[in-house]
Every structure is written in structure tokens, then in C-alpha cells.
C-alpha positions as CSV (number, residue, x, y, z in Angstrom):
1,X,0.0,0.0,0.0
2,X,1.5,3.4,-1.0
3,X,1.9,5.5,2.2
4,X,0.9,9.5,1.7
5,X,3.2,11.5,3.6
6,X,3.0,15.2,4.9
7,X,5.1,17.2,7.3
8,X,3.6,15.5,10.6
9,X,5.3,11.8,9.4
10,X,7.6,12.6,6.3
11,X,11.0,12.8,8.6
12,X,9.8,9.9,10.9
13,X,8.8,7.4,7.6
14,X,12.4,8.1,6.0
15,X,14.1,7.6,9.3
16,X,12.4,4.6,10.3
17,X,13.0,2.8,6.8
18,X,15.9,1.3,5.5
19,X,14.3,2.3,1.7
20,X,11.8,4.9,0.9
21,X,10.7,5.8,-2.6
22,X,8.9,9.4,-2.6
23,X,6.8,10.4,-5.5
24,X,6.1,14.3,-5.1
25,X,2.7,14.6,-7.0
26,X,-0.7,16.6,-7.8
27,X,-3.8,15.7,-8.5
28,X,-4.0,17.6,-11.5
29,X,-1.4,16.5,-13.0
30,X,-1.7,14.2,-16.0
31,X,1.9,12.3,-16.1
32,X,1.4,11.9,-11.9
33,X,-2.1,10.3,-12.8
34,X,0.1,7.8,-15.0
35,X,2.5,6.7,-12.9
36,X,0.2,5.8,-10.2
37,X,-0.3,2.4,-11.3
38,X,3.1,1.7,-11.6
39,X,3.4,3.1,-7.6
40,X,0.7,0.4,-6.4
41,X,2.3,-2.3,-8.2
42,X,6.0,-1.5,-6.7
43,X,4.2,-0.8,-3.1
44,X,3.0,-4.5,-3.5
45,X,6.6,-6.0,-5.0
46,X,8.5,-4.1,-2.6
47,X,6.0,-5.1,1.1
48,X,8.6,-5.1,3.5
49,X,11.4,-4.4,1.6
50,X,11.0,-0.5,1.0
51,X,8.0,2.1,1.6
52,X,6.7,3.6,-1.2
53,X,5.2,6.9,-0.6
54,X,3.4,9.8,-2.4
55,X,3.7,13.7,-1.4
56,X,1.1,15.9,-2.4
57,X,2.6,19.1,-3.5
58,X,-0.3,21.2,-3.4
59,X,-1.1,20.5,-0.1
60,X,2.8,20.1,1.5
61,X,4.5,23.2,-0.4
62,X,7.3,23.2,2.4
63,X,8.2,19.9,1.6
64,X,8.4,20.6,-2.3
65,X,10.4,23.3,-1.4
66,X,12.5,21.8,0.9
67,X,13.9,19.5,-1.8
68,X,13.7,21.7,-4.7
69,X,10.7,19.9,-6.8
70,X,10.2,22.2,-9.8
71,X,8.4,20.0,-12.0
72,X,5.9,16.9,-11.1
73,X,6.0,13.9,-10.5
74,X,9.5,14.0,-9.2
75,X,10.8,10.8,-7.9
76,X,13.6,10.5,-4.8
77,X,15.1,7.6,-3.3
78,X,16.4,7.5,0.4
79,X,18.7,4.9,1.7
80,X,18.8,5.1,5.6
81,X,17.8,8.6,6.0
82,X,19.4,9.7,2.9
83,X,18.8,10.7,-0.5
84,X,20.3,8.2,-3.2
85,X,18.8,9.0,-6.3
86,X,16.3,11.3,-8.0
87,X,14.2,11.0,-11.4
88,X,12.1,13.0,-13.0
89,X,8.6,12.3,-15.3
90,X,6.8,9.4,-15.7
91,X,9.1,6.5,-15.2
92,X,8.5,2.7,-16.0
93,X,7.6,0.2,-13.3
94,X,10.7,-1.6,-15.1
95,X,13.2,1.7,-14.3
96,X,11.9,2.1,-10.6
97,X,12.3,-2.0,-10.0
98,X,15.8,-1.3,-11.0
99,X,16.7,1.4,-8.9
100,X,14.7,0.0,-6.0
101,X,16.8,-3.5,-6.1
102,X,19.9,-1.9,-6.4
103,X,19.5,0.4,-3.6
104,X,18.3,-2.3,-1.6
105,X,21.5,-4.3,-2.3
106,X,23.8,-1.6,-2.1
């Protein structure tokens, strides 16, 4: 299940995780409304193994801020408390597999 995240348990969820993916997100936003799918599938693949997690931007501007997100959906990887890797646009469930794995290996 994807977890949505806002200022209250954003720092808690990427300190308490070994792997958190983070998809910064709108509602409105077409290519966000594409990836979804994608999102559910990996937060089912990855139970246990790594949180995957959506951030409205719209409703959490500090956060978007915070990490720079100037164009939706962004994408950013933590390993232990710490960012890893970043992507932006609609990725493929096949990329994200990929980057998940090897971050969970590394």
C-alpha cells in the first residue's frame, strides 16, 4: 500500500525505513495520474522491503520546497535517512524496479 506523507510523518517514515521511494505529486497532474499504477504495483513488489510513498505538492509546499521539486511527479530515493537518487517524469515500473533493487543491495 502506498503511504501518503505530509510534514507531521515525512522525517519519521524516511528515518524509520531502510528504503523509501517518494513520488512528489498533484492531482491535476496528468503524467502523476500515469505513474500511479506503476506506484501500487512497486508498493506490492517491494512489502517489506522498501516504503513507497506519495507527497502531495499542493497541499505540503514546504516539503516541495525543501527538496527543490520544480516540475511533477518528481521521484527520490532514500537509503537510511538519505537521498540516493532522484528522477524526473513518468518512469516505468521496469526503471523504478531497477533502482529499487539496487538500492536495496547496495
Amino acid at each position: 500500500m502506498i503511504q501518503h506523507l505530509d510534514k507531521t510523518n515525512f522525517d519519521s517514515t524516511i528515518n524509520n525505513n531502510d528504503v523509501v521511494l517518494v513520488d512528489f505529486f498533484a492531482d491535476w497532474c496528468g503524467p502523476c495520474k500515469a505513474l500511479h499504477p506503476a506506484l501500487e504495483e512497486l508498493a506490492n513488489d517491494f512489502d517489506g522491503r522498501a516504503v513507497i510513498s506519495k507527497i502531495n505538492v499542493d497541499k505540503n509546499p514546504e516539503l516541495a520546497a525543501q527538496f527543490k521539486v520544480r516540475s511533477i511527479p518528481a521521484l527520490f530515493y532514500f537509503k537510511n535517512g538519505e537521498i540516493v537518487g532522484t528522477q524526473n517524469g513518468v518512469q516505468s515500473k521496469s526503471i523504478m524496479t531497477s533502482h529499487l533493487t539496487n538500492i536495496i543491495k547496495s
